[in-house]
KEVEXZA-715903 format. One line per 5 residues: number of its first residue (from 1); their letters; for each residue x, z, y of C-alpha. Coordinates in steps of 0.001 Angstrom, whole numbers, padded with zeros to 6 digits. Last residue first. Layout:
% KEVEXZA-715903
NUM = a = X/Z/Y ~ ... .
***
This chain:
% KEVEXZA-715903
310 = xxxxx = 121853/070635/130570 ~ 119111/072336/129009 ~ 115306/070772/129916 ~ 112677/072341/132292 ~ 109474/070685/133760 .
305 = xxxxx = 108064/071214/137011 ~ 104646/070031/137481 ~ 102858/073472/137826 ~ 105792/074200/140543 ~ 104386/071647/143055 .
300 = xxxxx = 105181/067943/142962 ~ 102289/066759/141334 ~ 099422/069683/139722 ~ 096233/067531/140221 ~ 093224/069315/141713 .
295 = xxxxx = 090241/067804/140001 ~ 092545/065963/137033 ~ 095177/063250/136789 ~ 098476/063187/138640 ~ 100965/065264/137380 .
290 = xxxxx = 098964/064647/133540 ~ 101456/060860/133577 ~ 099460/058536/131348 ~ 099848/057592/128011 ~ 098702/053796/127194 .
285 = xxxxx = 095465/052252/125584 ~ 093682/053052/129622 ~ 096266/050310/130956 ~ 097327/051201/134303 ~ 096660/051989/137912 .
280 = xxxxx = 098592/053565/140759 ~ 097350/053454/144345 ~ 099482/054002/147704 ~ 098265/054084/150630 ~ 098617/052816/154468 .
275 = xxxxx = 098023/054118/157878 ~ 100744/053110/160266 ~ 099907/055352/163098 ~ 100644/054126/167474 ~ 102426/055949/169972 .
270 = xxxxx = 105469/054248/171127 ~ 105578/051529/168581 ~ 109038/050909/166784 ~ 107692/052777/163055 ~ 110707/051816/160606 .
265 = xxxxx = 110172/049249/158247 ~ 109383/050561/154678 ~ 111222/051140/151335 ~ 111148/049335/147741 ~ 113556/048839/144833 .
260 = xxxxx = 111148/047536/141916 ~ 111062/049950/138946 ~ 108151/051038/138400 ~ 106223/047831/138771 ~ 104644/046332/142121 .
255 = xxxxx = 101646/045579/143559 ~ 100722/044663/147503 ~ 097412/044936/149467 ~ 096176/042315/151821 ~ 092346/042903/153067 .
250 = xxxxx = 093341/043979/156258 ~ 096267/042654/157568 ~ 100043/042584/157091 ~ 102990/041403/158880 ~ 105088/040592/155884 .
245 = xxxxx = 107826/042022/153772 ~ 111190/040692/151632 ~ 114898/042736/151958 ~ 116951/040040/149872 ~ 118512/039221/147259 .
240 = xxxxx = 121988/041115/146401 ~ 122201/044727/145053 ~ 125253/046086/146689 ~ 124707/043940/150255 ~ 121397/045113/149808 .
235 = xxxxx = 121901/048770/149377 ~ 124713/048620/152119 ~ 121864/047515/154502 ~ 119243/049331/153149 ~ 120850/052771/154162 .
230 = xxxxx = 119785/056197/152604 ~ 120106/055062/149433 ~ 118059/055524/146301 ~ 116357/058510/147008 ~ 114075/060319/144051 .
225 = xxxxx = 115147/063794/145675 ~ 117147/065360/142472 ~ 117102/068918/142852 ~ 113512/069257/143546 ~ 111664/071991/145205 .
220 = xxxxx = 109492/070037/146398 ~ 111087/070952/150024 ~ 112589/073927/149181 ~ 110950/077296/148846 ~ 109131/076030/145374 .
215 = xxxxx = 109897/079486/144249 ~ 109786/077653/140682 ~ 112269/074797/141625 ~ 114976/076237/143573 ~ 115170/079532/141123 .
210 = xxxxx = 115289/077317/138365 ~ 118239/075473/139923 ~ 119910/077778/141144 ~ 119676/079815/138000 ~ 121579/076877/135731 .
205 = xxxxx = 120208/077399/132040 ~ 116478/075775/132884 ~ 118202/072726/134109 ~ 115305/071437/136471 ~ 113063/068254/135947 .
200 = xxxxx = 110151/067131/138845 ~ 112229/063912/140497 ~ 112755/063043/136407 ~ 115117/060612/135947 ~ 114711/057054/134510 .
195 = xxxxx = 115759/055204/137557 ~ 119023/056434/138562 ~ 121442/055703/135519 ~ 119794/052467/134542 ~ 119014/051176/138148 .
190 = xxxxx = 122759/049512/138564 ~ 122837/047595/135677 ~ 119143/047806/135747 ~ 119392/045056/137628 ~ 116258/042821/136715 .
185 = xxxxx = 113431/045272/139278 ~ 115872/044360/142445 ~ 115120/040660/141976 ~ 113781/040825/145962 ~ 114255/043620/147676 .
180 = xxxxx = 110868/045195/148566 ~ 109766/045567/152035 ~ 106651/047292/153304 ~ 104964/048069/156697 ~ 106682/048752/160194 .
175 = xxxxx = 104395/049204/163590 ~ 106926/046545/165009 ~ 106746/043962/162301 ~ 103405/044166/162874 ~ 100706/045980/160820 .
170 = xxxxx = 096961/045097/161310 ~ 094697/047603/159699 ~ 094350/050179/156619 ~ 097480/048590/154639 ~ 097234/049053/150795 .
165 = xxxxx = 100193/049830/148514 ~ 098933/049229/144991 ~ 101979/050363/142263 ~ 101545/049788/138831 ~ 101927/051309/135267 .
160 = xxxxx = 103515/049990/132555 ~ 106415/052758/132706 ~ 103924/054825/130599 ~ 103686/058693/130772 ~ 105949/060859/131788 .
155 = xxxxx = 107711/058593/135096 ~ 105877/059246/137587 ~ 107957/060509/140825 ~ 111201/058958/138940 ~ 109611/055831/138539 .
150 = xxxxx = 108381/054752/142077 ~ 111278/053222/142862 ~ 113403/053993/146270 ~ 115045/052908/149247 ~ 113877/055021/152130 .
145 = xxxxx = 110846/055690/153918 ~ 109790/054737/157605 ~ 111554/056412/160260 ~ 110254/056743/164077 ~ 106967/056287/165588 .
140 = xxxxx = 103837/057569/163474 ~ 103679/056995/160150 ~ 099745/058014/158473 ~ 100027/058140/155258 ~ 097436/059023/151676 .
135 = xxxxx = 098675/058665/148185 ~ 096022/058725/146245 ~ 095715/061104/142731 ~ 093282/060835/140251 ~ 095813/058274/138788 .
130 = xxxxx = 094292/054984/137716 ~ 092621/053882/134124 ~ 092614/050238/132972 ~ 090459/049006/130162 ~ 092064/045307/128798 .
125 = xxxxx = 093773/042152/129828 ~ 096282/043627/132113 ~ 095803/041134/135500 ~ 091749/040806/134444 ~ 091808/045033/134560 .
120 = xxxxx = 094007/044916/137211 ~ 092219/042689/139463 ~ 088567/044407/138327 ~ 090232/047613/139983 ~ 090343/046129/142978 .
115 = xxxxx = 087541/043781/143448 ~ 084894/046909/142472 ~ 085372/050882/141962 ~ 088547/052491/142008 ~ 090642/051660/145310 .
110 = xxxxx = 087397/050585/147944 ~ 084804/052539/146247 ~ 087155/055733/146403 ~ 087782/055037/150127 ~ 084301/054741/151366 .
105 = xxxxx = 083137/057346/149157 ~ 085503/060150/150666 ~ 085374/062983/148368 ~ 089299/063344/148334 ~ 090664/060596/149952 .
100 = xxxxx = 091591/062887/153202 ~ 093279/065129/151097 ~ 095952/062913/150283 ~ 097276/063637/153935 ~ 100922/062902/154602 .
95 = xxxxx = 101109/062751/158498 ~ 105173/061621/159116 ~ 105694/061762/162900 ~ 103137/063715/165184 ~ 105361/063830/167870 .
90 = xxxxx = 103716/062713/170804 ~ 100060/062699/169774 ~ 098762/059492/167677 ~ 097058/056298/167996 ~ 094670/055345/165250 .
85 = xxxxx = 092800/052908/167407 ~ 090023/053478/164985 ~ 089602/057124/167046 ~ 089219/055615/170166 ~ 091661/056708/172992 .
80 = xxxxx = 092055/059752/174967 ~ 091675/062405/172136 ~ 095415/061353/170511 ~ 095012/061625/167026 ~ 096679/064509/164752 .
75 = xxxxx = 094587/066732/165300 ~ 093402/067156/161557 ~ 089769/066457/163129 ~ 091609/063044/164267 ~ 093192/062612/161389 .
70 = xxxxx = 089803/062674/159424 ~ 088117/060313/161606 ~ 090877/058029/161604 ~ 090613/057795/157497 ~ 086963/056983/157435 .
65 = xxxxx = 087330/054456/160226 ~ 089960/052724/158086 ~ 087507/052623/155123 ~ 085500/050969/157333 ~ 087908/048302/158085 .
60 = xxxxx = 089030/047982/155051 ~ 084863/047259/154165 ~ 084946/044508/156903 ~ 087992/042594/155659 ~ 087087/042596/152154 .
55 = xxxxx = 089767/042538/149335 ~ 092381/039494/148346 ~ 093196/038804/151942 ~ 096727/038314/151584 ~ 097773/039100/147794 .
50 = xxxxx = 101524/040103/147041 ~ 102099/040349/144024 ~ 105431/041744/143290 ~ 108414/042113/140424 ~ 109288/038655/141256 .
45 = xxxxx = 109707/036729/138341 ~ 108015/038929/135764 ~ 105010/039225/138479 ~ 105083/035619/139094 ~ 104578/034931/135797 .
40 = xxxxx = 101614/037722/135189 ~ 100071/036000/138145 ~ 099810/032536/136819 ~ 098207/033992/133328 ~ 095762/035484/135802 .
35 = xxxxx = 094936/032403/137783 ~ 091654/033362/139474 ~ 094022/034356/142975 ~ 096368/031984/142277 ~ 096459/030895/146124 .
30 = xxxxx = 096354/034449/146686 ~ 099767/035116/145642 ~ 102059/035332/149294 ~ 105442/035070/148507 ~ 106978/038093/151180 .
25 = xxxxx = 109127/036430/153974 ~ 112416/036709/154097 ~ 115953/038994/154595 ~ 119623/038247/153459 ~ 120435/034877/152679 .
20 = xxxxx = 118057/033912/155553 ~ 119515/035990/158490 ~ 117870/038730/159434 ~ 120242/041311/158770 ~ 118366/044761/159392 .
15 = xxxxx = 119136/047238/161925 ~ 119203/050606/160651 ~ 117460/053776/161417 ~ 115612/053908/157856 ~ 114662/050445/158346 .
10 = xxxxx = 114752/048337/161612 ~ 114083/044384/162365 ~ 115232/042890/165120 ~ 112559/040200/166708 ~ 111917/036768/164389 .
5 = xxxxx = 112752/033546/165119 ~ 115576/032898/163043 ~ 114262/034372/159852 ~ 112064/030999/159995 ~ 108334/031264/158777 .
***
């Protein structure tokens, strides 16, 4: 696909560059799908997999209908159309509900049971474990998320893990899925002194900053917010490559390493949800962040704060 053709692209408020140098086309995998030594090449080049209609259509699908179901008891959905439609009420915005894979079969057999898992078990070569945890969204119009690796939100046990983000139905351009800049995982000249902090790790000899993070009054109550940049324009220009993404489908997912430099498209539709979510898996011989492991996993709240002297 030519850059040239396609509509203006947004991110974080900003209008992308779509010309070639600096925006393309995510390189789709699938045609190695069996090829596992093939994979692990592409993955050192690119930092990325991106396989297009890897998993079932049909059981994405359902797995969909699982989700819209929730969000529309949550009241998020707007009653006058079909649930599956996922379209929302007028200001709904960012809906971040992990709950809604908790206990739900239809998700759980989709992420950690069957094709999926098996990929990352054939991809590392031995027993794979993933996080308890699942990232659960539902965008509605405006922002998608800023620049970022996944690193500094789980960073205490391995940095062999991997990212699955997982699209729950058809996302345009317009509705806004995922873009990773391309060769952003080699320059950790400029990753070094960002990447390997802790989102969840106070100065326990500053008072703000213990105060901040055990009251839990502020956001996270992080002092360090995990953001990369606020503008993927600038980051690019600073980084080189280029922004990379697709117009995804069901049965596409995505993986990518800690330290990648990823963000979304912004949500243009008037009223439609971007349901997506995130997945982490990695090899069971390796330690594995506790944040995000267990019944009721501690993550960002105070239980997962950790202090350190300054």
């Amino acid at each position: 696909m030519s850059t040239a053709t396609l509509p203006q692209i947004w991110s974080f408020g900003h209008p992308l560059d779509t010309s070639e140098d600096k925006f393309g086309i995510l390189r789709d995998s699938s045609d190695a799908a069996t090829d596992f030594a093939e994979l692990r090449r592409r993955f050192d080049t690119d930092g990325y997999l991106y396989m297009k209609g890897y998993l079932d259509r049909e059981q994405v699908l359902d797995a969909r209908a699982s989700l819209t179901d929730g969000l529309a008891e949550a009241g998020v959905l707007d009653e006058n159309f079909p649930r599956i439609e996922g379209i929302c009420k007028p200001g709904s915005g960012y809906v971040f509900k992990p709950e809604l894979t908790n206990n739900n079969a239809k998700i759980q057999d989709l992420l950690y049971s069957g094709r999926l898992p098996e990929f990352y078990r054939k991809f590392y070569g031995e027993k794979i474990r993933h996080y308890d945890f699942t990232w659960l969204r539902a965008i509605g119009p405006g922002k998608g998320t800023n620049p970022h690796c996944d690193l500094p939100y789980m960073g205490r046990g391995t940095h062999g893990h991997m990212t699955c983000w997982l699209p729950y139905g058809d996302i345009s351009f317009e509705l806004g899925g995922l873009m990773v800049l391309e060769g952003s995982h080699k320059r950790m000249d400029l990753l070094e002194n960002y990447v390997y902090r802790d989102v969840d790790s106070f100065c326990e000899n500053k008072p703000d900053q213990v105060k901040n993070a055990t009251s839990g009054a502020k956001g996270f109550g992080w002092t360090f917010s995990g953001t990369l940049s606020h503008n993927p324009p600038v980051l690019r220009n600073k980084f080189g490559g280029r922004w990379l993404t697709a117009e995804f489908e069901p049965g596409d997912f995505i993986t990518f390493g800690m330290f990648l430099v990823h963000a979304s498209l912004d949500n243009r539709t008037e009223n439609r949800l971007r349901i997506s979510s995130d997945a982490r898996y990695q090899r069971a011989s390796e330690p594995i962040d506790d944040r995000w492991i267990g019944v009721n996993p501690p993550g960002h709240t105070t239980a997962g704060k950790r202090g350190r002297i300054c």
